[in-house]
C-alpha positions in Angstrom: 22.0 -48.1 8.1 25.1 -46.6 6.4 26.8 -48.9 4.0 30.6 -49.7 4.8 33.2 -49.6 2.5 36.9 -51.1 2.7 39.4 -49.4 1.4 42.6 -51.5 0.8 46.0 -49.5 0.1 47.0 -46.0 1.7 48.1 -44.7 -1.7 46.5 -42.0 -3.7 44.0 -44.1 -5.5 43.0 -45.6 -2.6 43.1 -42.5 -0.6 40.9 -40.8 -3.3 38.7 -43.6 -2.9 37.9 -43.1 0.9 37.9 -39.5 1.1 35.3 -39.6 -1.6 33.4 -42.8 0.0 32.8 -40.4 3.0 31.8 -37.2 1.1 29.3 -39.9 -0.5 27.5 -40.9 2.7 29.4 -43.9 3.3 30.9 -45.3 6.3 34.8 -46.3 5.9 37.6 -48.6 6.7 40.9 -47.9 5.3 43.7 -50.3 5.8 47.6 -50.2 4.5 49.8 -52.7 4.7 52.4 -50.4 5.7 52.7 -48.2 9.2 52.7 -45.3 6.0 52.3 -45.6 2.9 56.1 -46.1 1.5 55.7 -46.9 -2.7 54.8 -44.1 -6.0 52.5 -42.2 -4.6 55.2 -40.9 -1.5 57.7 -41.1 -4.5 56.4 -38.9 -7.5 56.4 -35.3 -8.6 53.2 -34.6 -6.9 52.1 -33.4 -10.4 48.3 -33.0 -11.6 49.4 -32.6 -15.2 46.6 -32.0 -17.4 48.3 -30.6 -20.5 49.4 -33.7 -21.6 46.5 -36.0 -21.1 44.8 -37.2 -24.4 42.0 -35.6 -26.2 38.3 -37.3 -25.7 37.9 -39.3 -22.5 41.6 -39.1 -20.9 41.4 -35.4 -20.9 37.8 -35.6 -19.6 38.5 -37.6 -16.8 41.3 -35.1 -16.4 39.9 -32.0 -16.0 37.2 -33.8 -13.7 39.9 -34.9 -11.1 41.4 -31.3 -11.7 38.2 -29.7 -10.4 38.1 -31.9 -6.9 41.8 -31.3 -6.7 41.2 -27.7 -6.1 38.3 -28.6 -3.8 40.5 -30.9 -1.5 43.5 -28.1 -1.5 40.9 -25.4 -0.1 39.7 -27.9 2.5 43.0 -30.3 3.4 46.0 -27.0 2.9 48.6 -29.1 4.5 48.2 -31.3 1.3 50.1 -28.5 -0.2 48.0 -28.3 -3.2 49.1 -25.5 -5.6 47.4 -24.1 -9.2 51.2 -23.1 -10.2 50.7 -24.4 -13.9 53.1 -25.3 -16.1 55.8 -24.2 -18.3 56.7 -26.8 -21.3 60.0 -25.0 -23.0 60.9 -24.7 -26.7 64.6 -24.7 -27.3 64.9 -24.9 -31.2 62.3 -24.8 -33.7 61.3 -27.9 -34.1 60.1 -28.1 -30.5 58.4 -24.9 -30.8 56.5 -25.6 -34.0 55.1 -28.7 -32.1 54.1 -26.1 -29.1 52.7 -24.2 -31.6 50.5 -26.7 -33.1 49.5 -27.6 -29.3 48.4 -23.7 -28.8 46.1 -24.7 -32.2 44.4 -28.1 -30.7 40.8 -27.7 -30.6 40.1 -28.2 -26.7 43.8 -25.8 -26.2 41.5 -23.5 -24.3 40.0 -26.4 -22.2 43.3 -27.4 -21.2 44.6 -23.7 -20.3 47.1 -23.2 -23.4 48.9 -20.3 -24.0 52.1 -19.8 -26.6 54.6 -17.5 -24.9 57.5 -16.1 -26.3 60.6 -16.1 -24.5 60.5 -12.5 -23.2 57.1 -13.0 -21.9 58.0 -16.2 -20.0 61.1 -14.5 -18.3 58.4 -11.9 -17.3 56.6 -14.8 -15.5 59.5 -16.5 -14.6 62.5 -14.6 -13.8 64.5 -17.9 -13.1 64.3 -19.6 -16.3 66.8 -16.6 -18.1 68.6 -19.3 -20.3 68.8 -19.8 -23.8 65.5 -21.4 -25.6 62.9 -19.9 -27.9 59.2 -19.9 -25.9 57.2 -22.0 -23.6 53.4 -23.3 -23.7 51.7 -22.4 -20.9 49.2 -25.0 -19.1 46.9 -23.4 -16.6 45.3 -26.6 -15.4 48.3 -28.0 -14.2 49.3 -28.1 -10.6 51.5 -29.6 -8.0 51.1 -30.5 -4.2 53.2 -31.8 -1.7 54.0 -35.6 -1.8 56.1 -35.8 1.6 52.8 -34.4 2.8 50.4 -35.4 0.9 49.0 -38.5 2.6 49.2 -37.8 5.9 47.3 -34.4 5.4 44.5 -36.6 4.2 44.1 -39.2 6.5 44.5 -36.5 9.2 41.4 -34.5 7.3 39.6 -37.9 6.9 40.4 -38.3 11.0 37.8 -35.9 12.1 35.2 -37.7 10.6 33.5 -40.0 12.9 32.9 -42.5 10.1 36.5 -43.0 9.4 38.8 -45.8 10.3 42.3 -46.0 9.8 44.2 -49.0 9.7 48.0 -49.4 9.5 50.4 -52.4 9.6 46.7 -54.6 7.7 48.7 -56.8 4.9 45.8 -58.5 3.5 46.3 -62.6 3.0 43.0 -63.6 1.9 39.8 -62.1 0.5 35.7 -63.6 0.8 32.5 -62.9 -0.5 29.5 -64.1 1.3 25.9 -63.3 2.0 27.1 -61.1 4.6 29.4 -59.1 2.8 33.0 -58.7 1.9 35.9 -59.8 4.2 39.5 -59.9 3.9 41.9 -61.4 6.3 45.4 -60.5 6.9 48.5 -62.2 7.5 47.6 -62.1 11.9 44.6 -63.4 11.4 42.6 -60.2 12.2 39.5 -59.5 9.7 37.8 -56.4 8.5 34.3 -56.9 6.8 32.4 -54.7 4.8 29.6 -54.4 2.3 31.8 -53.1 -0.5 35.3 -53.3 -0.8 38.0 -51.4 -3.3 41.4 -52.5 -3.6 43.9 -50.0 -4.3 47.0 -52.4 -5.3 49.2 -50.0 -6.9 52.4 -52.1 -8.2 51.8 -55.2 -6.5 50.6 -57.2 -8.5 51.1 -60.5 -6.4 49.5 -62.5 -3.5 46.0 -62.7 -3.0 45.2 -60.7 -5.9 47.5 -62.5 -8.6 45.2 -64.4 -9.6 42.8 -61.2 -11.0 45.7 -60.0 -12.7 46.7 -63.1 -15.2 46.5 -61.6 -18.9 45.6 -58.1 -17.5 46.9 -55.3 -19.9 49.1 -53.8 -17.3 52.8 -53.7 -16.5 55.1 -51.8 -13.9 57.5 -49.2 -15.1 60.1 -48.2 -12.7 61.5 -44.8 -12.7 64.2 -42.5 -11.5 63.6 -39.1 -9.3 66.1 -36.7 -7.7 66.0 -33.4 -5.6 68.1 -31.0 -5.8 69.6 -28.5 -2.7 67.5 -25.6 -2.4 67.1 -23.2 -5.0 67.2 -19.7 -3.0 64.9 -18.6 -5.9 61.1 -18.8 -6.0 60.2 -20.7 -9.1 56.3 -20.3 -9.4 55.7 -22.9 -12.5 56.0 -26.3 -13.0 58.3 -26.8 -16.0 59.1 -29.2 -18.9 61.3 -29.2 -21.7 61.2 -30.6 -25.0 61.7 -34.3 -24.8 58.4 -34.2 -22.7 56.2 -34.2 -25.9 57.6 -37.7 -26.9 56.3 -38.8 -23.9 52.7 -37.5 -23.4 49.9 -38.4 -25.6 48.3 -35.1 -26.1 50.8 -34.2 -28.9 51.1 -37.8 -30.8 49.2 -36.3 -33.5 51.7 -33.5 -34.2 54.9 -32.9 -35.5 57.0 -34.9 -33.7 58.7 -36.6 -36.4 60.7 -33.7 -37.1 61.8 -33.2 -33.7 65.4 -33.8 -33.6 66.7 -36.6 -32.5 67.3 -37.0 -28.4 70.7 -37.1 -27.0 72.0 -40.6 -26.6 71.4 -40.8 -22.5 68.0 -39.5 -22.7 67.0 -42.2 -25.5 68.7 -44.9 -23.7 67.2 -43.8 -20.5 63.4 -42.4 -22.2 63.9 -39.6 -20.2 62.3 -36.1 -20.3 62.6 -33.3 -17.6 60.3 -32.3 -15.2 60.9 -29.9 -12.8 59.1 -28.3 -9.9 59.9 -26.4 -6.9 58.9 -28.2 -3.5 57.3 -25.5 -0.4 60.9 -26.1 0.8 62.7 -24.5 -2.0 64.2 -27.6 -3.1 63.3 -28.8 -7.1 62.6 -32.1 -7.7 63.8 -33.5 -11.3 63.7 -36.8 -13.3 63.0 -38.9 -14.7 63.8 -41.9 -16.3 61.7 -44.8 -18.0 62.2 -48.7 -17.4 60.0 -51.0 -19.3 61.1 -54.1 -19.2 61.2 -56.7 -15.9 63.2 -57.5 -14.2 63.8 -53.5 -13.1 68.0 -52.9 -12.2 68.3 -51.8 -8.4 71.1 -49.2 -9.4 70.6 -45.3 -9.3 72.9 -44.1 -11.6 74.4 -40.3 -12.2 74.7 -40.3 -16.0 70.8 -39.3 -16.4 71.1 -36.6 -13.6 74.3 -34.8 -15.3 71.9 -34.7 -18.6 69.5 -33.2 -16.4 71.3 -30.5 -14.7 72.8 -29.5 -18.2 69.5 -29.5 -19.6 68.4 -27.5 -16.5 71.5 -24.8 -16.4 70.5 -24.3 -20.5 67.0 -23.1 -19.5 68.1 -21.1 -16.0 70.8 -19.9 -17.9 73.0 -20.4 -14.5 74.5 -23.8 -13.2 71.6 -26.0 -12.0 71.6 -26.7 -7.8 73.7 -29.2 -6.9 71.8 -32.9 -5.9 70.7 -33.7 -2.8 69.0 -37.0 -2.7 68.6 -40.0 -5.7 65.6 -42.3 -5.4 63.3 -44.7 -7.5 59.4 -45.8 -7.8 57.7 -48.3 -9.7 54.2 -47.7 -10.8 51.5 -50.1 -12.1 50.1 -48.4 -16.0 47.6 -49.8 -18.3 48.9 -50.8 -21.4 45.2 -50.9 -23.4 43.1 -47.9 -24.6 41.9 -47.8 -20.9 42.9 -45.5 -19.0 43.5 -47.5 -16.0 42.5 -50.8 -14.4 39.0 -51.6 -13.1 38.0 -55.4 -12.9 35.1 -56.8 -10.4 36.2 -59.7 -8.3 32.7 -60.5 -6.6 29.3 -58.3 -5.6 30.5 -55.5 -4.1 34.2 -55.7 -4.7 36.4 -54.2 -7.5 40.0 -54.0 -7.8 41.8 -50.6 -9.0 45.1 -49.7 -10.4 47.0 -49.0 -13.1 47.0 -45.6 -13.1 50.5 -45.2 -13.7 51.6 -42.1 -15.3 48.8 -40.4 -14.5 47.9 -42.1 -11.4 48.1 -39.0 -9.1 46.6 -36.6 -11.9 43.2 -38.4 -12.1 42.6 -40.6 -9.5 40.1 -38.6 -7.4 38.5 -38.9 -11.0 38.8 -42.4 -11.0 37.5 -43.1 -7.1 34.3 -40.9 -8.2 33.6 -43.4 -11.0 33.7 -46.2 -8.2 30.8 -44.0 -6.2 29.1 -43.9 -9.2 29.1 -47.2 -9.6 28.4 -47.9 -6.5 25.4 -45.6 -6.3 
């Protein structure tokens, strides 16, 4: 008889998690509390970023999920998957000595490195015509289609017979017995199932509180826009300077003599990211908020930094704004690089990916099946 799995949450991780359950054999049950899945993993970048993922076991895991990202973008298209790669841009020195010393890393070629100057990144990228020094080219990265994202997959995970979706499930209460696992939601209705992941993401409340006392986790909230569309194809990803603060692959380098950031991007721990939606449009951010409780304000300050920092690389005024909005993600805070704790036989709870979540976590749902196996 085929085992059953629940999977609880519609996000990525959890997403991850059933797709994979099903390429493993398994028979599945995925429930979301939500008619759609409405928190980070509808409100990101839609980035698989592998350039700046740490060296060892981070960039591993990386590079892992990077290889079953492709393999899901040849089988779901609609997810718009893309190997577009990034663009991380050097506009005085100091930033590109650290690039340089990136381009000199001993797994650089794992991770798709390649220094360019600023004449051979215009080559590649007629768009970014502005005034910096070079780039550092990431291969591995690439990008697909958040607003679509989801919904591709559960419509691909649809046509398998041994698929169950299940919207509008708010789980209340969760048992282990000798006939499995069962959770309960807030109607009364039950799903059972010999294994069971739950796929959390930032809620870190009811039923599951309890698992979560003294974990090494917290929620970070941050700040997205998207811009009107840019009439101009922009094939790259792209990050600026500020972005090596921010990722661990470069802690090791020169960063100390990076100048100092510009007052609203330290008060705001902001870096760009940029990258051009099927639709034309670019979405930018973002911000950084560490500390509970999270504001509810979007405010304009960080998105004027943005756009300036944006027209300096284009070397043209940056497209106007077109929407504001805000996520909150769940992220480790230990040396692991997310959250796995076992609850009962058979059950395990997953999440705090945060960061990173979308990058690795087919990654992390194939070291569930592993487990599991």
């Amino acid at each position: 008889m085929t085992s059953k799995v629940l999977v609880v949450g519609g996000g990525i991780i959890g997403t991850m998690h059933a797709y994979l359950a099903l390429e493993a054999g398994f028979s599945v049950v995925h429930c979301e509390r939500d008619a759609t899945p409405q928190s980070a993993s509808m409100r990101n970048f839609g980035l698989i970023w592998v350039s700046g993922r740490q060296s060892g076991k981070e960039l591993e895991v990386a590079l892992r999920a990077r290889e079953i990202w492709g393999e899901i973008g040849a089988k779901v298209p609609a997810t718009g998957f893309r190997a577009n790669g990034s663009l991380t841009i050097a506009r005085n020195q100091a930033e590109m000595q650290v690039l340089e010393e990136a381009n000199s890393m001993p797994d650089a070629v794992e991770r798709g490195f390649t220094l360019l100057t600023k004449e051979e990144t215009v080559a590649l990228e007629p768009v970014l015509a502005g005034d910096y020094i070079g780039a550092l080219r990431c291969t591995k990265d690439a990008a697909a289609e958040p607003k679509y994202l989801l919904s591709a997959m559960r419509e691909y995970l649809k046509t398998n017979d041994n698929y169950q979706w299940v919207p509008n499930f708010e789980v209340a209460d969760f048992t282990h017995n000798e006939s499995g696992n069962h959770v309960t939601d807030v109607k009364g209705m039950t799903l059972s199932g010999d294994l069971v992941v739950f796929c959390p993401g930032a809620f870190h409340k009811g039923f599951l509180a309890t698992y979560f006392v003294d974990a090494p986790l917290r929620r970070v909230r941050l700040q997205m826009a998207a811009t009107v569309s840019l009439p101009k194809k922009l094939g790259h990803s792209v990050a600026d300077g500020d972005s090596l603060r921010y990722y661990p692959a470069f802690k090791d380098l020169s960063l100390s003599a990076l100048p100092p950031q510009s007052s609203i991007a330290a008060e705001n721990f902001m870096q760009l990211l940029l990258v051009q939606r099927l639709d034309g449009s670019l979405t930018i951010g973002d911000t950084h908020e560490y500390v509970e409780p999270f504001g509810h304000e979007l405010f304009e300050d960080p998105y004027d930094h943005l756009r300036g920092v944006i027209s300096a690389i284009f070397g043209s005024s940056a497209p106007a704004i077109a929407r504001r909005w805000d996520g909150i993600y769940s992220q480790s805070t230990s040396s692991d690089i997310y959250f796995r704790k076992t609850i009962s036989p058979g059950a395990v709870v997953v999440t705090g990916g945060g960061g990173r979540g979308n990058t690795i976590s087919p990654a992390i749902a194939e070291e569930t099946m592993i487990q599991w196996r």
